[in-house]
Biopython code that builds the backbone (N, CA, C, O; Angstrom):
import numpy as np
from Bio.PDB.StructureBuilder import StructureBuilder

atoms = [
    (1, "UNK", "N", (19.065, 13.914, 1.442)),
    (1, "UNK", "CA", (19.039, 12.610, 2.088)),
    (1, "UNK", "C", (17.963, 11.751, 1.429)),
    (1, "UNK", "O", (16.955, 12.327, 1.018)),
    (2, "UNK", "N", (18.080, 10.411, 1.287)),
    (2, "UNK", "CA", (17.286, 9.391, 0.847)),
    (2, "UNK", "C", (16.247, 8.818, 1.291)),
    (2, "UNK", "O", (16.324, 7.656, 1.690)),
    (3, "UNK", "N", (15.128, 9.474, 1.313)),
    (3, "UNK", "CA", (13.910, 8.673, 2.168)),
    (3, "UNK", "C", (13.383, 7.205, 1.965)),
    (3, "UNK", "O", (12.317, 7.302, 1.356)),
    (4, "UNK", "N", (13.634, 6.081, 2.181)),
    (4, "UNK", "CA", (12.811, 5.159, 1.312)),
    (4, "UNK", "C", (11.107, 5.502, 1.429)),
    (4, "UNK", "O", (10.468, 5.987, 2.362)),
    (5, "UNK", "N", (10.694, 5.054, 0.130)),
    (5, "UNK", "CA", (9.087, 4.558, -0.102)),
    (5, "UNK", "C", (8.723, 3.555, 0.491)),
    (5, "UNK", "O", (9.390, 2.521, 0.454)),
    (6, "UNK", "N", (7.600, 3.661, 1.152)),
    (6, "UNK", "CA", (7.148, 2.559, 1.732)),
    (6, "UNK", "C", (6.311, 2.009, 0.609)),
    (6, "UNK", "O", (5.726, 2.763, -0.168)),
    (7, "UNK", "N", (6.246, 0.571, 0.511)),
    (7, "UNK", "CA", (5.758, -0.288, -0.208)),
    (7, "UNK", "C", (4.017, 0.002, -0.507)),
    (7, "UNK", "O", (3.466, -0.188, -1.591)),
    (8, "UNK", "N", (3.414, 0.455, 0.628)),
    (8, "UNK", "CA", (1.919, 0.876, 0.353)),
    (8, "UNK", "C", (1.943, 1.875, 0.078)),
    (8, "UNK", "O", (1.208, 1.993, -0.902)),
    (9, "UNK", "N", (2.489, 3.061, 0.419)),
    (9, "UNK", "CA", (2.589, 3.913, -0.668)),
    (9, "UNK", "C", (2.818, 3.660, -2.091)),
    (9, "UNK", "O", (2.195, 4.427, -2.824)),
    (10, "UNK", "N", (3.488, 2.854, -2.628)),
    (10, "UNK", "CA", (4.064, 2.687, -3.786)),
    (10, "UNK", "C", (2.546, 2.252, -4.358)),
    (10, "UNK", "O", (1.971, 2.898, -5.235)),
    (11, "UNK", "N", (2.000, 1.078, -3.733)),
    (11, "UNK", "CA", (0.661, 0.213, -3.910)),
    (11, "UNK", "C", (-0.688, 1.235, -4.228)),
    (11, "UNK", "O", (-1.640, 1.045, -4.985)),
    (12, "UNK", "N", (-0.326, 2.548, -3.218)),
    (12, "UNK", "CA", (-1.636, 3.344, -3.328)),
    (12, "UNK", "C", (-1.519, 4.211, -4.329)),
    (12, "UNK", "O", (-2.532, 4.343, -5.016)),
    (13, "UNK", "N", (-0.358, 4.994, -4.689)),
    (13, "UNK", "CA", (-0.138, 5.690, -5.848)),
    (13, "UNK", "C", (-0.358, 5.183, -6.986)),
    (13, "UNK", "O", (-0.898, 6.122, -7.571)),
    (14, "UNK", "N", (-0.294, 4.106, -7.899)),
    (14, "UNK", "CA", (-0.747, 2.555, -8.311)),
    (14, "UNK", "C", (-2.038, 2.777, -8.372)),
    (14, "UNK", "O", (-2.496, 3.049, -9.482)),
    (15, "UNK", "N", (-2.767, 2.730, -7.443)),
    (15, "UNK", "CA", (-4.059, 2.513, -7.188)),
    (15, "UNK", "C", (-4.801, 4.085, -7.697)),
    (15, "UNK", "O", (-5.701, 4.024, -8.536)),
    (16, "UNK", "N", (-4.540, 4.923, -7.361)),
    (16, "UNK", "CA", (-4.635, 5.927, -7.489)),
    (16, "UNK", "C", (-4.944, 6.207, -8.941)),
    (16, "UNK", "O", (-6.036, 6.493, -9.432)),
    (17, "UNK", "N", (-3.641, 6.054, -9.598)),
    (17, "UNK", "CA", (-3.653, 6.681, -10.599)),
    (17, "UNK", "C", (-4.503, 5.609, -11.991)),
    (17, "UNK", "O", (-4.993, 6.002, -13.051)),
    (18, "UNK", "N", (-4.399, 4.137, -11.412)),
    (18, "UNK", "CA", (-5.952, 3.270, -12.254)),
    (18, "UNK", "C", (-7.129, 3.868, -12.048)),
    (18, "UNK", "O", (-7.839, 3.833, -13.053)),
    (19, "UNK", "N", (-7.715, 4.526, -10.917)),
    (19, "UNK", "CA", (-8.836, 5.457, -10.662)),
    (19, "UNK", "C", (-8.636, 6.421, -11.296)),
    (19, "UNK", "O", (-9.558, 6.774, -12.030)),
    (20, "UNK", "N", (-7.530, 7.140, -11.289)),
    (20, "UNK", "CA", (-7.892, 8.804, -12.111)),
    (20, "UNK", "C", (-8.292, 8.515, -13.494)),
    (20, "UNK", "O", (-9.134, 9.124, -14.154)),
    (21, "UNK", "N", (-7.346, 7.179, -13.963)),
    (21, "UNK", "CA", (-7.264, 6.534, -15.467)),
    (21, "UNK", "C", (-8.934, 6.393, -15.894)),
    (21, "UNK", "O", (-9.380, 6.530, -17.033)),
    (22, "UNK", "N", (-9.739, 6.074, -14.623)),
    (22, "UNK", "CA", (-10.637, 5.024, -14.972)),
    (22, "UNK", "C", (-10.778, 3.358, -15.615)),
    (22, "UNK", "O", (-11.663, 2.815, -16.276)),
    (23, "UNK", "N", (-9.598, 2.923, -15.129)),
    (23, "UNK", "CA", (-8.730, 1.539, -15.766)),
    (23, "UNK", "C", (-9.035, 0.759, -14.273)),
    (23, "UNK", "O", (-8.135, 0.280, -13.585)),
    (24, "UNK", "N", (-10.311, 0.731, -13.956)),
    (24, "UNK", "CA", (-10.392, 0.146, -12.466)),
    (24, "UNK", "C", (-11.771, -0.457, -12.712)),
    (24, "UNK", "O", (-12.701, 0.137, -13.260)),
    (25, "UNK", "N", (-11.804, -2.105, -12.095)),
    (25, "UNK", "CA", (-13.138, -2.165, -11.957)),
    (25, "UNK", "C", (-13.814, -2.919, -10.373)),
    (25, "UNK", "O", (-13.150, -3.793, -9.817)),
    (26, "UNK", "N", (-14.832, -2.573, -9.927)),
    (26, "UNK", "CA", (-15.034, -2.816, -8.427)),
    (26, "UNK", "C", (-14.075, -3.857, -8.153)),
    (26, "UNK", "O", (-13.202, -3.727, -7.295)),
    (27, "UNK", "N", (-14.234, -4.981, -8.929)),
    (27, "UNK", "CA", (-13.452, -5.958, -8.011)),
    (27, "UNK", "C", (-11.869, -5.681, -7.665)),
    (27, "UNK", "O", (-11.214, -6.246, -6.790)),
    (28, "UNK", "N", (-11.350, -4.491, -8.732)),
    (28, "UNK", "CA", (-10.291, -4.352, -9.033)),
    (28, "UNK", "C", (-9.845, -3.371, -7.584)),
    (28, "UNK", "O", (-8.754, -3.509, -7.031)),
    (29, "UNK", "N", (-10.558, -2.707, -7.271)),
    (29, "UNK", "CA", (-10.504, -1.835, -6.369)),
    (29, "UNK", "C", (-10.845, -2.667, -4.588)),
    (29, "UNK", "O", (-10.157, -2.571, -3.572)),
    (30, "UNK", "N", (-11.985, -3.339, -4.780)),
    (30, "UNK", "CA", (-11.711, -4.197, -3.386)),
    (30, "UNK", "C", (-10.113, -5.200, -3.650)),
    (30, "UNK", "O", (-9.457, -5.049, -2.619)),
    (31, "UNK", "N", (-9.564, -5.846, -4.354)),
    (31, "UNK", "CA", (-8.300, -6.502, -4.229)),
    (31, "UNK", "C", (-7.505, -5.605, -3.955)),
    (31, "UNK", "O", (-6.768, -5.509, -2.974)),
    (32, "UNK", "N", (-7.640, -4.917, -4.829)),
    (32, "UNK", "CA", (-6.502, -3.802, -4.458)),
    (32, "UNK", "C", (-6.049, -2.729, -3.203)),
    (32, "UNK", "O", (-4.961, -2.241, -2.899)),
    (33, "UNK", "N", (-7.486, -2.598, -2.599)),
    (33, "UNK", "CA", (-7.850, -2.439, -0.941)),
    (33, "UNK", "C", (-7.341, -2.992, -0.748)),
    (33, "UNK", "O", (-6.133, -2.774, -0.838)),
    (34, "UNK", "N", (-7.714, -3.888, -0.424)),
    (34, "UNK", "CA", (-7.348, -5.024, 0.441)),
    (34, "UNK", "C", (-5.972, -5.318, 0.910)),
    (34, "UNK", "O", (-5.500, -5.522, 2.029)),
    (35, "UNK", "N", (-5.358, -5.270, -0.564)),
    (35, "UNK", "CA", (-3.915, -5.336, -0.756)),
    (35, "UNK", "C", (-2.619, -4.328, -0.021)),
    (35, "UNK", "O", (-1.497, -4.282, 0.482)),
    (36, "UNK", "N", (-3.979, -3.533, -0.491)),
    (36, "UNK", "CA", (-2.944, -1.991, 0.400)),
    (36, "UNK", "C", (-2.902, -2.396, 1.939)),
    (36, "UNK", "O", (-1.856, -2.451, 2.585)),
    (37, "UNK", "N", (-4.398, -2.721, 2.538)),
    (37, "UNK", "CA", (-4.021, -2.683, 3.649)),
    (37, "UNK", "C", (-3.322, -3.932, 4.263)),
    (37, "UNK", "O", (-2.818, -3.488, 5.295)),
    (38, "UNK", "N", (-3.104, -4.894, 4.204)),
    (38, "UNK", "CA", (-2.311, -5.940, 4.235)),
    (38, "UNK", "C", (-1.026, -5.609, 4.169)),
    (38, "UNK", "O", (-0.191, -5.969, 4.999)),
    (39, "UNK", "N", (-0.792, -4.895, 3.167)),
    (39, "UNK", "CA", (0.877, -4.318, 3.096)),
    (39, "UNK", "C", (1.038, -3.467, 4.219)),
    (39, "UNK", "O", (1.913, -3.544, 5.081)),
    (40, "UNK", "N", (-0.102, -2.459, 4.109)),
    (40, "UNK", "CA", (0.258, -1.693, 5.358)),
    (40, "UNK", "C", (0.341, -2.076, 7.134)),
    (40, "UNK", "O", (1.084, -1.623, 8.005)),
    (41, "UNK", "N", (-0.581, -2.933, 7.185)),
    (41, "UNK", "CA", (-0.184, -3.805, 8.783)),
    (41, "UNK", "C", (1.332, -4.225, 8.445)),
    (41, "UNK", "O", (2.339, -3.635, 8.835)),
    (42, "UNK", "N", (1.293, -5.008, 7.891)),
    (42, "UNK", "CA", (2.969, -5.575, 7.791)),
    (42, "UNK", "C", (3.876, -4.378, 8.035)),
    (42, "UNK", "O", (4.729, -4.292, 8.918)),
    (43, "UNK", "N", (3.700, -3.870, 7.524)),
    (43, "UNK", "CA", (5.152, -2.848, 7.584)),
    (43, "UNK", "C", (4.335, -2.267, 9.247)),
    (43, "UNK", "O", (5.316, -1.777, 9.807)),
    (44, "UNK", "N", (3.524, -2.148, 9.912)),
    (44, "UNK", "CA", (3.426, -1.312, 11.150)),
    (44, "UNK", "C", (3.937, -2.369, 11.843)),
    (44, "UNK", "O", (4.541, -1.893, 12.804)),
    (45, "UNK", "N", (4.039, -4.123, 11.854)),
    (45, "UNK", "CA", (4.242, -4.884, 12.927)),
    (45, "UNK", "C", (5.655, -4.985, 12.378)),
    (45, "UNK", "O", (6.433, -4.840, 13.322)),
    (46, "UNK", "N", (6.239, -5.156, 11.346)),
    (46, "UNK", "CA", (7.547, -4.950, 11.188)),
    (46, "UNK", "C", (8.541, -3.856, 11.773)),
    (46, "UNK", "O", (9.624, -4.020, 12.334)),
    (47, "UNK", "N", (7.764, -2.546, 11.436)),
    (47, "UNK", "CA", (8.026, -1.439, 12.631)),
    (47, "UNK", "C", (8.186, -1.371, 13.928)),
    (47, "UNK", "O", (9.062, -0.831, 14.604)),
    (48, "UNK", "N", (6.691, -2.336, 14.382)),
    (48, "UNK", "CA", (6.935, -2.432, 15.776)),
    (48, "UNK", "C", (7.567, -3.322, 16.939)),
    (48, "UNK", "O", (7.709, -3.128, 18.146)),
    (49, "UNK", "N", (8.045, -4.893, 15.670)),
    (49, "UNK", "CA", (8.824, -5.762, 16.156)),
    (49, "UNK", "C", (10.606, -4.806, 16.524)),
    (49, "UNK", "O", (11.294, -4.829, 17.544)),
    (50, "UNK", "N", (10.831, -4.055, 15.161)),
    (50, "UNK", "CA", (11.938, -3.801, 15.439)),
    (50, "UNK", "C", (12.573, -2.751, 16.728)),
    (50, "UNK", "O", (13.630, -2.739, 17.359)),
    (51, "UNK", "N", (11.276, -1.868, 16.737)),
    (51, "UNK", "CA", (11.555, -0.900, 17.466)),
    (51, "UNK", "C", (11.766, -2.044, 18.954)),
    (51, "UNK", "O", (12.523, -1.648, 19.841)),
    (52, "UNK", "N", (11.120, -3.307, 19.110)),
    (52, "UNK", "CA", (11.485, -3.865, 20.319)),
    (52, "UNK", "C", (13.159, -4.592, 20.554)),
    (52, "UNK", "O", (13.613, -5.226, 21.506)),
    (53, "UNK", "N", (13.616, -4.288, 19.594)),
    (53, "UNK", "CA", (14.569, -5.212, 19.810)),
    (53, "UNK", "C", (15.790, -4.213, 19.793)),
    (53, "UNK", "O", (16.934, -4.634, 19.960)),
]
sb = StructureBuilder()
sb.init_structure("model")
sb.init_model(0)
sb.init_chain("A")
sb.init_seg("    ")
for serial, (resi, resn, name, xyz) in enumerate(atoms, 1):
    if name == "N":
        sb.init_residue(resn, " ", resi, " ")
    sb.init_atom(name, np.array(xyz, "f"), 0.0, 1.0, " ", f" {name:<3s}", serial, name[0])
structure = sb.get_structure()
């Protein structure tokens, strides 16, 4: 069966692997925070709009 990826996952693996690289620099890593978590609220209120309806 087909699981989709969630989009911050996709964002953190990404992120991840510029750190293992060492291809990261602070600022690169606070945007990129940041980014993740932004994606990640969205998809929990998207989650939780739908589950209301």
């Amino acid at each position: 069966m087909y699981k989709k990826v969630l989009p911050s996952h996709r964002l953190f693996k990404r992120f991840e692997e510029r750190i293992i690289t060492g291809d990261v620099e602070l600022r690169d890593v606070v945007r990129m925070g940041a980014q993740i978590m932004l994606q990640h609220a969205v998809e929990i209120e998207m989650s939780a709009f739908l589950d209301r309806t």
